[in-house]
PDB file as gemmi writes it, atoms N, CA and C in Angstrom:
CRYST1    1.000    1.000    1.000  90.00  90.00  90.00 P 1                      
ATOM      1  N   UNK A   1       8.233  -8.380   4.853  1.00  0.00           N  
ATOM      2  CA  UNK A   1       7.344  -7.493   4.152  1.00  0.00           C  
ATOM      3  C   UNK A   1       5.954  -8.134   4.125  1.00  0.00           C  
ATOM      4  N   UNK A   2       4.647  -7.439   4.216  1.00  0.00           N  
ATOM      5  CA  UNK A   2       3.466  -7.743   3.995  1.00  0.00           C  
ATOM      6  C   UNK A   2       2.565  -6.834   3.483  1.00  0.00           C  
ATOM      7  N   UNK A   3       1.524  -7.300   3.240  1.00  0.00           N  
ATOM      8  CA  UNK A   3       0.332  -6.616   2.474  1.00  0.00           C  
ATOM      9  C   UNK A   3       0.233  -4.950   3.203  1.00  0.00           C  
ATOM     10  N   UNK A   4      -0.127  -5.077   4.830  1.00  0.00           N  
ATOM     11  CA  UNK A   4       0.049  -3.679   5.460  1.00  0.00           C  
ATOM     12  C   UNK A   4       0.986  -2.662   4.712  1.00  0.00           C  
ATOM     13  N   UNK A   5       2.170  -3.206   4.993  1.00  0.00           N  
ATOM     14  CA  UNK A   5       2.983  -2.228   4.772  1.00  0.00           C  
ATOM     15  C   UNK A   5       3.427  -2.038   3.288  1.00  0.00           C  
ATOM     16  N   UNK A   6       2.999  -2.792   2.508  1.00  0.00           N  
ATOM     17  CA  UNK A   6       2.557  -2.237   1.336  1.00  0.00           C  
ATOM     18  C   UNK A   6       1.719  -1.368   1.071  1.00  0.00           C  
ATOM     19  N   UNK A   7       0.207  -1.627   1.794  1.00  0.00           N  
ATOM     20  CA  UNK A   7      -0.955  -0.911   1.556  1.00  0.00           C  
ATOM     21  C   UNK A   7      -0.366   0.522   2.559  1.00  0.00           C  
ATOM     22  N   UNK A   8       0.118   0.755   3.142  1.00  0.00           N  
ATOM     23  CA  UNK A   8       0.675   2.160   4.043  1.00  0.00           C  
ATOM     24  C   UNK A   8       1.706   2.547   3.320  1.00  0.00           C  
ATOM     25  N   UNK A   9       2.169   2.015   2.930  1.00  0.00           N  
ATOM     26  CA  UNK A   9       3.483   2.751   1.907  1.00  0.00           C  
ATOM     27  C   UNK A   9       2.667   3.298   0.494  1.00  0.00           C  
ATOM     28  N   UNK A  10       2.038   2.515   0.175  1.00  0.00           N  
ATOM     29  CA  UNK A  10       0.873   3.067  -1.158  1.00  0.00           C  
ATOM     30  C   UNK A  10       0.603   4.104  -0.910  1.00  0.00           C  
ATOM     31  N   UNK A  11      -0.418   4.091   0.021  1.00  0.00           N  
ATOM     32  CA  UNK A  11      -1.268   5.940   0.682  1.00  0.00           C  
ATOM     33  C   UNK A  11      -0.670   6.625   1.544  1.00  0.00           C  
ATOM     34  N   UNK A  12       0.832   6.207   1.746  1.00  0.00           N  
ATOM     35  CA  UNK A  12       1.608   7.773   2.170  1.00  0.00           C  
ATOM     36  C   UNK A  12       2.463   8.363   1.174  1.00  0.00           C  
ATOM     37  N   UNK A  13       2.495   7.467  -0.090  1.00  0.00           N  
ATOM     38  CA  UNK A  13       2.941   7.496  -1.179  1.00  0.00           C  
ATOM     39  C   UNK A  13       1.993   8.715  -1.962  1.00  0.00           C  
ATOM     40  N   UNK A  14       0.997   8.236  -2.129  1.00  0.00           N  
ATOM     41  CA  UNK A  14      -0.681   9.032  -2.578  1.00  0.00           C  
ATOM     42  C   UNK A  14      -0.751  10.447  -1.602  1.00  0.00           C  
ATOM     43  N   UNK A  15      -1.085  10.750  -0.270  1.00  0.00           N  
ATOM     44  CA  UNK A  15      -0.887  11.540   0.082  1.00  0.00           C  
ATOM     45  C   UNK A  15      -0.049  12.322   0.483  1.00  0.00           C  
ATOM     46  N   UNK A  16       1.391  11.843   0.329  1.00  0.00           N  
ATOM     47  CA  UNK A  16       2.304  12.798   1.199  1.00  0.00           C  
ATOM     48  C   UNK A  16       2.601  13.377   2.476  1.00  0.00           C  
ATOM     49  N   UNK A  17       1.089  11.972   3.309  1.00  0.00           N  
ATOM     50  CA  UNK A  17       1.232  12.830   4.407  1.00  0.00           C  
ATOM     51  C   UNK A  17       1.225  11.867   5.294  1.00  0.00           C  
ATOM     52  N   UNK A  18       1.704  11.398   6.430  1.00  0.00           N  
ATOM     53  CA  UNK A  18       1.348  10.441   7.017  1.00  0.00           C  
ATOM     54  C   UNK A  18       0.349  10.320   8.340  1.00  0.00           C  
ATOM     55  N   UNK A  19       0.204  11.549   8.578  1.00  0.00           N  
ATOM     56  CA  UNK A  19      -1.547  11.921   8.976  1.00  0.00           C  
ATOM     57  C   UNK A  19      -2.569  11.591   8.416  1.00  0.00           C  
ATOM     58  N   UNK A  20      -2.535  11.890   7.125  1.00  0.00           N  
ATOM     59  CA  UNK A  20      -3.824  11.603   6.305  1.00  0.00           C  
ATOM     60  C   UNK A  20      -3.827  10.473   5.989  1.00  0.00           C  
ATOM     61  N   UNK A  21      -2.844   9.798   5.612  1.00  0.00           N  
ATOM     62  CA  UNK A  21      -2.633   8.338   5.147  1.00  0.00           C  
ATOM     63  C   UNK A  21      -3.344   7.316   6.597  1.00  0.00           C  
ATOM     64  N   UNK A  22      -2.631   7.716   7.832  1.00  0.00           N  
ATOM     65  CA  UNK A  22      -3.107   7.092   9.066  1.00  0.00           C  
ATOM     66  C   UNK A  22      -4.602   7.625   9.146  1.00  0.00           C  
ATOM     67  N   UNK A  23      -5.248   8.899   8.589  1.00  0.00           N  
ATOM     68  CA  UNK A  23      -6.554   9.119   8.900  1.00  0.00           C  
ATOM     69  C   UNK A  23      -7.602   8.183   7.757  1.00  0.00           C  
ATOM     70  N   UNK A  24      -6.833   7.770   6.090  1.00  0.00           N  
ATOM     71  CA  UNK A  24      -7.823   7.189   5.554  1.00  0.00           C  
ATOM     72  C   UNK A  24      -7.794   5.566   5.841  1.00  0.00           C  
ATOM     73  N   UNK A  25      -6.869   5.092   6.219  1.00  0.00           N  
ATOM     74  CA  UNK A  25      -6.587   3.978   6.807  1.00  0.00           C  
ATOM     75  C   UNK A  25      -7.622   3.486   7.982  1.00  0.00           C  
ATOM     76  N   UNK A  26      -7.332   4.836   8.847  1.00  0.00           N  
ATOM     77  CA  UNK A  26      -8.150   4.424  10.229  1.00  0.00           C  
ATOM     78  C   UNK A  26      -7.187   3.566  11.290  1.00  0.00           C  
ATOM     79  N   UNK A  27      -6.034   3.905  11.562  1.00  0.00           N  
ATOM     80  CA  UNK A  27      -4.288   3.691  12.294  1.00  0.00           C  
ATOM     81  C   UNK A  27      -3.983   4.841  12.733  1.00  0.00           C  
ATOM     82  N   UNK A  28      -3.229   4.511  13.920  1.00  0.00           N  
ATOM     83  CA  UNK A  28      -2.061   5.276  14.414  1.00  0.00           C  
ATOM     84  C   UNK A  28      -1.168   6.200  13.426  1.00  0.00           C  
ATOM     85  N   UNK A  29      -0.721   7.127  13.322  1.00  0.00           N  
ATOM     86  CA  UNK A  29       0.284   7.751  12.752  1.00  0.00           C  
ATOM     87  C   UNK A  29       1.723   6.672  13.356  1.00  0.00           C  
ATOM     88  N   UNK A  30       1.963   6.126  13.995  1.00  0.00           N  
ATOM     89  CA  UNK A  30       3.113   5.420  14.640  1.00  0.00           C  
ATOM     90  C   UNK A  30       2.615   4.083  13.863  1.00  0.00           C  
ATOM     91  N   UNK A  31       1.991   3.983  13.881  1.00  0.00           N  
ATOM     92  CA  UNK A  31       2.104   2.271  13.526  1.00  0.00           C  
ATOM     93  C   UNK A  31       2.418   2.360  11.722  1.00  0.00           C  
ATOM     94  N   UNK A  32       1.742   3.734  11.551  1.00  0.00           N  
ATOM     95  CA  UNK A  32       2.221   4.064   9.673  1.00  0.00           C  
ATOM     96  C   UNK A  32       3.678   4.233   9.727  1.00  0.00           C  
ATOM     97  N   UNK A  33       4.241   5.107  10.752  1.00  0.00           N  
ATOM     98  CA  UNK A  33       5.325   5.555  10.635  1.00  0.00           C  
ATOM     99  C   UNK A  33       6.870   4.062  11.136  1.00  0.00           C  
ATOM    100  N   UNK A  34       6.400   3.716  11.951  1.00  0.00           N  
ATOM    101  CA  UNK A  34       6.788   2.066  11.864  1.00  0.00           C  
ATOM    102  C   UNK A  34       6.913   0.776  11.128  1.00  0.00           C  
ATOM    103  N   UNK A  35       5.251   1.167  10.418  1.00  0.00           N  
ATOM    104  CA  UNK A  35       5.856   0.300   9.326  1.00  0.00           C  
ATOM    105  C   UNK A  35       6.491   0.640   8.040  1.00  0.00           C  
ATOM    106  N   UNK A  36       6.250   2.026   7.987  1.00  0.00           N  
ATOM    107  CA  UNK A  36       7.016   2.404   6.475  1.00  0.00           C  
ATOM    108  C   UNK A  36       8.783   2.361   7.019  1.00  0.00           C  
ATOM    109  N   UNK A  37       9.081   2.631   8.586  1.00  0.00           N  
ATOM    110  CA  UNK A  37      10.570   2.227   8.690  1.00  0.00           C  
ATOM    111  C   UNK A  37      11.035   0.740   8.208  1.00  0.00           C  
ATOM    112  N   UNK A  38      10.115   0.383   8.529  1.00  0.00           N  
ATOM    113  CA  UNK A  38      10.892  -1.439   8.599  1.00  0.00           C  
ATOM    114  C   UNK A  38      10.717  -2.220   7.053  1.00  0.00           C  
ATOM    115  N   UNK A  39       9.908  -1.429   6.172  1.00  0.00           N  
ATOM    116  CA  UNK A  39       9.708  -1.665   4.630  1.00  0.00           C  
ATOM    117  C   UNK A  39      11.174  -1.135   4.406  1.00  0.00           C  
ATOM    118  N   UNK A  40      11.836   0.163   4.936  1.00  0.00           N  
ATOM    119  CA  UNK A  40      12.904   1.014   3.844  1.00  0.00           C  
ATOM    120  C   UNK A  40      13.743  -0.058   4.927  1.00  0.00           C  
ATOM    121  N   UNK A  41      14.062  -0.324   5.755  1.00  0.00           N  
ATOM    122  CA  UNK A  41      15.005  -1.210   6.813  1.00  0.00           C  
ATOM    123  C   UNK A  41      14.934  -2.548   5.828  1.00  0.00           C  
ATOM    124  N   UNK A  42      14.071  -3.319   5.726  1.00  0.00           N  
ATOM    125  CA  UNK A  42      14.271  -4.699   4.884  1.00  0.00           C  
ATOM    126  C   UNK A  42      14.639  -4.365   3.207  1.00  0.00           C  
ATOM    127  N   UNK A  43      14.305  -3.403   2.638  1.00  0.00           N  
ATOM    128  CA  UNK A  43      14.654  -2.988   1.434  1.00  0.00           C  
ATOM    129  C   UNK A  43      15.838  -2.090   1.225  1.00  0.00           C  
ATOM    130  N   UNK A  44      16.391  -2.014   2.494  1.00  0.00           N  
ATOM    131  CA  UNK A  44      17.551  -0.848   2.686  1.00  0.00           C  
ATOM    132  C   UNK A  44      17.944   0.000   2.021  1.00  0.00           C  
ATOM    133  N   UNK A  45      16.752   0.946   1.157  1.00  0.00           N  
ATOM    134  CA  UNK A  45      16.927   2.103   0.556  1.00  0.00           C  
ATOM    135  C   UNK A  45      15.678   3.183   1.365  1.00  0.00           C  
ATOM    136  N   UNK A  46      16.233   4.101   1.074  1.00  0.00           N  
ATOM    137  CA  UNK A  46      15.229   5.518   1.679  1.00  0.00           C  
ATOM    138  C   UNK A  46      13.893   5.622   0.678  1.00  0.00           C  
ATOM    139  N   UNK A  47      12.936   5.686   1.013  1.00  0.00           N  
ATOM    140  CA  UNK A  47      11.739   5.357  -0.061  1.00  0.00           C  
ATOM    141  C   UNK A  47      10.981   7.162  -0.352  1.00  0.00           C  
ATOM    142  N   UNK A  48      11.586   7.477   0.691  1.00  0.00           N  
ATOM    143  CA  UNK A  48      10.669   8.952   0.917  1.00  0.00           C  
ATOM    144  C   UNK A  48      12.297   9.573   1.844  1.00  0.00           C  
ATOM    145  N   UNK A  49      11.724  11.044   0.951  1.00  0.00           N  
ATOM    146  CA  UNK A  49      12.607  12.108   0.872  1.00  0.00           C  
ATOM    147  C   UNK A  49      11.808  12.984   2.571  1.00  0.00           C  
ATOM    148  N   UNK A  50      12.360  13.016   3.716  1.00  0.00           N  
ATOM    149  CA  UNK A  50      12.024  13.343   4.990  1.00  0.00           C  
ATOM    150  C   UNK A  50      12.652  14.929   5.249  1.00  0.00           C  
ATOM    151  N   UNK A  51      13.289  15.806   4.000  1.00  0.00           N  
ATOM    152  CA  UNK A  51      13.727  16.929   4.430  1.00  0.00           C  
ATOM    153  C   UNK A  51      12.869  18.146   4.251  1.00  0.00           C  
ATOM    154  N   UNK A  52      11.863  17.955   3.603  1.00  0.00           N  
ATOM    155  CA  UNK A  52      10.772  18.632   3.627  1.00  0.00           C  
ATOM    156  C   UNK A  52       9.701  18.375   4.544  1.00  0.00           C  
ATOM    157  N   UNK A  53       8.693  19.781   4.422  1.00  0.00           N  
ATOM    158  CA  UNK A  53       7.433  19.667   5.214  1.00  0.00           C  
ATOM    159  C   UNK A  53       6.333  18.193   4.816  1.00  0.00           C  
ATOM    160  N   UNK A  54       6.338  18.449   3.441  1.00  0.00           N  
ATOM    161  CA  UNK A  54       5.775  16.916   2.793  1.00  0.00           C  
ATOM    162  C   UNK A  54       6.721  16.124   2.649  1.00  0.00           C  
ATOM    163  N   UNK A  55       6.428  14.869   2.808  1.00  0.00           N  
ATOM    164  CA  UNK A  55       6.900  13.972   2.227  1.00  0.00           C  
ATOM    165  C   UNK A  55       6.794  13.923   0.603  1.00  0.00           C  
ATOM    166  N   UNK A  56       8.046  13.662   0.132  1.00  0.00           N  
ATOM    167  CA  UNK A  56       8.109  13.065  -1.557  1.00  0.00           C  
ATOM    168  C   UNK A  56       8.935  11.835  -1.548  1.00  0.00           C  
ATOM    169  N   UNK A  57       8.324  11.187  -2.537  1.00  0.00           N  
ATOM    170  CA  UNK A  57       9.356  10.094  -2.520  1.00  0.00           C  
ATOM    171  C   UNK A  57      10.746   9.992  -3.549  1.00  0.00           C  
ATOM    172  N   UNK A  58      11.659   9.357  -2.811  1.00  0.00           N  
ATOM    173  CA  UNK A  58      12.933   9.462  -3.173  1.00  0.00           C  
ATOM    174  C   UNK A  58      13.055   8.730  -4.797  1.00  0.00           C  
ATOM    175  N   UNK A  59      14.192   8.627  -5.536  1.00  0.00           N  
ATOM    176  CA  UNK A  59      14.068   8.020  -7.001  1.00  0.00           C  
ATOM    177  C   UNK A  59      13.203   6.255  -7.146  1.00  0.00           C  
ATOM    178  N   UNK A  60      13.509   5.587  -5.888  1.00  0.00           N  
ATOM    179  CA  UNK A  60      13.622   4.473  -5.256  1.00  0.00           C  
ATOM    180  C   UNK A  60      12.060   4.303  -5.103  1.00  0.00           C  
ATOM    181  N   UNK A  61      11.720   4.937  -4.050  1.00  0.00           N  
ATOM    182  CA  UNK A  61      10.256   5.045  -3.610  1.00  0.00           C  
ATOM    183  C   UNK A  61       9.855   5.444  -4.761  1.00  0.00           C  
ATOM    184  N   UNK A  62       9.645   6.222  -6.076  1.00  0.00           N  
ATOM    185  CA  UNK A  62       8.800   6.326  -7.542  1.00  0.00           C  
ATOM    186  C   UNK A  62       8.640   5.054  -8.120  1.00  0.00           C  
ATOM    187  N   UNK A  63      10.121   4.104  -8.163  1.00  0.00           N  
ATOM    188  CA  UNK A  63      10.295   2.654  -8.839  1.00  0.00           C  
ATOM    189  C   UNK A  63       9.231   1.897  -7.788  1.00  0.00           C  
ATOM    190  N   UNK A  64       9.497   1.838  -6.723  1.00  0.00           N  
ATOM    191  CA  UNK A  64       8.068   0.773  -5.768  1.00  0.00           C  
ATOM    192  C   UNK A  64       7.321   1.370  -5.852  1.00  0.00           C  
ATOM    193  N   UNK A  65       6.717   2.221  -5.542  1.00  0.00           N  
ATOM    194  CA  UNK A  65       5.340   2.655  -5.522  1.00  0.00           C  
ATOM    195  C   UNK A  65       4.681   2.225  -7.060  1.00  0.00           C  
ATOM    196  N   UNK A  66       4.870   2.318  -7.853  1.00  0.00           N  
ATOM    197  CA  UNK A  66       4.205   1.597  -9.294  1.00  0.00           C  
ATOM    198  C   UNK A  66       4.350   0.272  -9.445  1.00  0.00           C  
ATOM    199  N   UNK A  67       5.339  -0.738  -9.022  1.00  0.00           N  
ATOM    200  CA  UNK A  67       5.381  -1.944  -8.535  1.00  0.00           C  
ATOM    201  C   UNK A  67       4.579  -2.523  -7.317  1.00  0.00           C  
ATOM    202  N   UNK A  68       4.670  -1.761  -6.433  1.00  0.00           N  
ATOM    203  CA  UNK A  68       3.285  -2.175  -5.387  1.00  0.00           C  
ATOM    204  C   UNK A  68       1.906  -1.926  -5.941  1.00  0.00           C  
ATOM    205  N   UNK A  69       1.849  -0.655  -6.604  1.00  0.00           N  
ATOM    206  CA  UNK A  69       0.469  -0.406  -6.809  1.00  0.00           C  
ATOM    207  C   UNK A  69       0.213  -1.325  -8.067  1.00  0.00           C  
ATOM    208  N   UNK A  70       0.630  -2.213  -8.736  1.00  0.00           N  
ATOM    209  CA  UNK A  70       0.548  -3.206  -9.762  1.00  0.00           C  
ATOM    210  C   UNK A  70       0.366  -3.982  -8.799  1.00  0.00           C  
ATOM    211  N   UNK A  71       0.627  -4.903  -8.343  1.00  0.00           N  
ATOM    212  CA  UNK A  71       0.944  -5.855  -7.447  1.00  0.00           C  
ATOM    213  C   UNK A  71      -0.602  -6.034  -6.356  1.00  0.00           C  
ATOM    214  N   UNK A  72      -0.682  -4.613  -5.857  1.00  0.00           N  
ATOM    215  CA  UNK A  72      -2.010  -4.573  -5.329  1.00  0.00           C  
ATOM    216  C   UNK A  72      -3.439  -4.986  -6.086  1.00  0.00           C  
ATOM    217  N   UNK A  73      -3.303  -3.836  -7.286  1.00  0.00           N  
ATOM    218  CA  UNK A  73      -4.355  -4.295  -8.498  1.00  0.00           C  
ATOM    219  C   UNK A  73      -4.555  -5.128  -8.824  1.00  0.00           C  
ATOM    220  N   UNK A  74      -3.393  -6.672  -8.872  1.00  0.00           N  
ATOM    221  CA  UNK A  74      -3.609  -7.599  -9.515  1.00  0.00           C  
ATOM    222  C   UNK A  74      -4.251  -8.990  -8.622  1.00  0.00           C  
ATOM    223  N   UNK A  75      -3.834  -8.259  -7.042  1.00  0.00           N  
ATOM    224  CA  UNK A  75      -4.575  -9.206  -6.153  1.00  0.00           C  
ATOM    225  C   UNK A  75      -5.948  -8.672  -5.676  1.00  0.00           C  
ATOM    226  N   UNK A  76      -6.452  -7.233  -6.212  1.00  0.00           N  
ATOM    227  CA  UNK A  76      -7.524  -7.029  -5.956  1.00  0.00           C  
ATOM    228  C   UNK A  76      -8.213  -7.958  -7.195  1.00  0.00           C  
ATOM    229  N   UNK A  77      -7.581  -7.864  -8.311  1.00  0.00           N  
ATOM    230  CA  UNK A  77      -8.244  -8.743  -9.463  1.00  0.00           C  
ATOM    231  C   UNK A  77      -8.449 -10.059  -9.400  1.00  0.00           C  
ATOM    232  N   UNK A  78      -7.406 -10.499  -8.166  1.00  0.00           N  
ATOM    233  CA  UNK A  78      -7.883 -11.850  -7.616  1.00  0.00           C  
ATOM    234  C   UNK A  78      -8.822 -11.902  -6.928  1.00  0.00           C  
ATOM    235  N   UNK A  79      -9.114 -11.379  -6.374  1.00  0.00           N  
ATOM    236  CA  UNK A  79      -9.979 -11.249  -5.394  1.00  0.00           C  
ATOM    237  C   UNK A  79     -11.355 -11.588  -6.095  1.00  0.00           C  
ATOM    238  N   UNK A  80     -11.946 -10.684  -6.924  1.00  0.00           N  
ATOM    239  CA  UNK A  80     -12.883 -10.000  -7.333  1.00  0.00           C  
ATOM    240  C   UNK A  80     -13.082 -11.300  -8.420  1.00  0.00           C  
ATOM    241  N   UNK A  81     -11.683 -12.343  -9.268  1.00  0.00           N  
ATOM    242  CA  UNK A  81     -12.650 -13.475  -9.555  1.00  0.00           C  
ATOM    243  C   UNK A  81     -12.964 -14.826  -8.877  1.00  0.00           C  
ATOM    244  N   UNK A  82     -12.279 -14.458  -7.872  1.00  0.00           N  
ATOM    245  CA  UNK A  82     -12.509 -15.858  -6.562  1.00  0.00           C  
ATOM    246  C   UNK A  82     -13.843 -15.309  -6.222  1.00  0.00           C  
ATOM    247  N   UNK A  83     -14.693 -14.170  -6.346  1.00  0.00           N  
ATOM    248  CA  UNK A  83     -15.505 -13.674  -5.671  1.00  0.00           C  
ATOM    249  C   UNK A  83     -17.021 -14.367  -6.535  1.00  0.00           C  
ATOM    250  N   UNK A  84     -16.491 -13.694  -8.229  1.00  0.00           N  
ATOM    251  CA  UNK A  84     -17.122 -13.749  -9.425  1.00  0.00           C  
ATOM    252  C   UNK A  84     -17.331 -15.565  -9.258  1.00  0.00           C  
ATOM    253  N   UNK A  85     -16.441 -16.321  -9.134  1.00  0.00           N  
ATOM    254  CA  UNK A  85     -16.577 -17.824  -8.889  1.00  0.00           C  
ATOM    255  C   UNK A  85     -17.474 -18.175  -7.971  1.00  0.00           C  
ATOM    256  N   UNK A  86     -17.693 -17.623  -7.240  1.00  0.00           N  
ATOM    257  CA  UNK A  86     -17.874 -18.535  -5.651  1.00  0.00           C  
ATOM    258  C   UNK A  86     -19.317 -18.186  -6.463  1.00  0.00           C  
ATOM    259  N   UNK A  87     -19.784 -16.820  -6.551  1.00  0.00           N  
ATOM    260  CA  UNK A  87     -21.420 -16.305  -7.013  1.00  0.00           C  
ATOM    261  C   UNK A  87     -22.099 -17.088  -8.413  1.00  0.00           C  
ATOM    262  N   UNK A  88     -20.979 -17.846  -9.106  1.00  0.00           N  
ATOM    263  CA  UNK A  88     -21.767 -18.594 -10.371  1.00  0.00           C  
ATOM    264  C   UNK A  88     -21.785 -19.724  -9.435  1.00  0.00           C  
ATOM    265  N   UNK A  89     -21.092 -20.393  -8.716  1.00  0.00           N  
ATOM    266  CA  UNK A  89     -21.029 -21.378  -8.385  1.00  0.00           C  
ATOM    267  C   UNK A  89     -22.391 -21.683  -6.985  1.00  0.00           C  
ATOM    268  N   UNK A  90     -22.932 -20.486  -6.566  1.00  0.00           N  
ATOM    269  CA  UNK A  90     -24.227 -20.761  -5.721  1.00  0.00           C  
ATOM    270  C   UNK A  90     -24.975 -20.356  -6.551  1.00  0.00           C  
ATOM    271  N   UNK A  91     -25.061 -19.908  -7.746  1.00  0.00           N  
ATOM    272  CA  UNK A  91     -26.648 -19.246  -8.249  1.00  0.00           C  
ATOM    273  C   UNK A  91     -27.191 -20.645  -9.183  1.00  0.00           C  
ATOM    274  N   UNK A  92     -28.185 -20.515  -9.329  1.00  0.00           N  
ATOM    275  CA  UNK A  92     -28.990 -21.573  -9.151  1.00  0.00           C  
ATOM    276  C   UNK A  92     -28.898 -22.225 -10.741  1.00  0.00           C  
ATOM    277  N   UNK A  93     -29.383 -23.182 -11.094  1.00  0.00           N  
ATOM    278  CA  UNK A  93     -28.931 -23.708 -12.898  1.00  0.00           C  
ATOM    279  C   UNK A  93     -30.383 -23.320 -13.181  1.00  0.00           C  
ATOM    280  N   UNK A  94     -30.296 -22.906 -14.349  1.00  0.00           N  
ATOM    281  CA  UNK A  94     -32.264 -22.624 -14.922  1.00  0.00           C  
ATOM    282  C   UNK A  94     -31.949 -23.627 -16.020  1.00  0.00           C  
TER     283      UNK A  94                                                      
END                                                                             
């Protein structure tokens, strides 16, 4: 498992679509659709309900999708104070 296919399972999660998800991404529809196989393949549950025109996600896919999207938030929050650090740490002492 990695960040990708977290972040593609998120926004096909969000859109329902895996067109649009591959269009806000800026990917293949195959490389979305590949990696959301090999996320439900290593997690060996069905994450998304495939008998409809949209995608919905299955009971499974509701429980991850709020666990990834935590998970994401909290490394964007890393991010953003490794960022906040680095900018006190060049600005100048008065």
């Amino acid at each position: 498992m990695d960040l990708r296919q977290l972040e593609y399972f998120q926004m096909v999660a969000k859109t329902k679509n895996i067109t649009r998800a591959a269009e806000q991404l800026h990917v293949s529809q195959s490389t979305i659709t590949l990696s959301i196989q090999k996320l439900e393949d290593e997690l060996s549950v069905l994450l998304f309900d495939r008998s409809q025109k949209q995608l919905s996600l299955t009971t499974e896919g509701h429980v991850f999708v709020q666990k990834v999207s935590d998970a994401l938030n909290l490394l964007q929050d890393g991010i953003a104070e490794v960022n906040d650090y680095r900018q006190l740490k060049k600005a100048p002492l008065k």
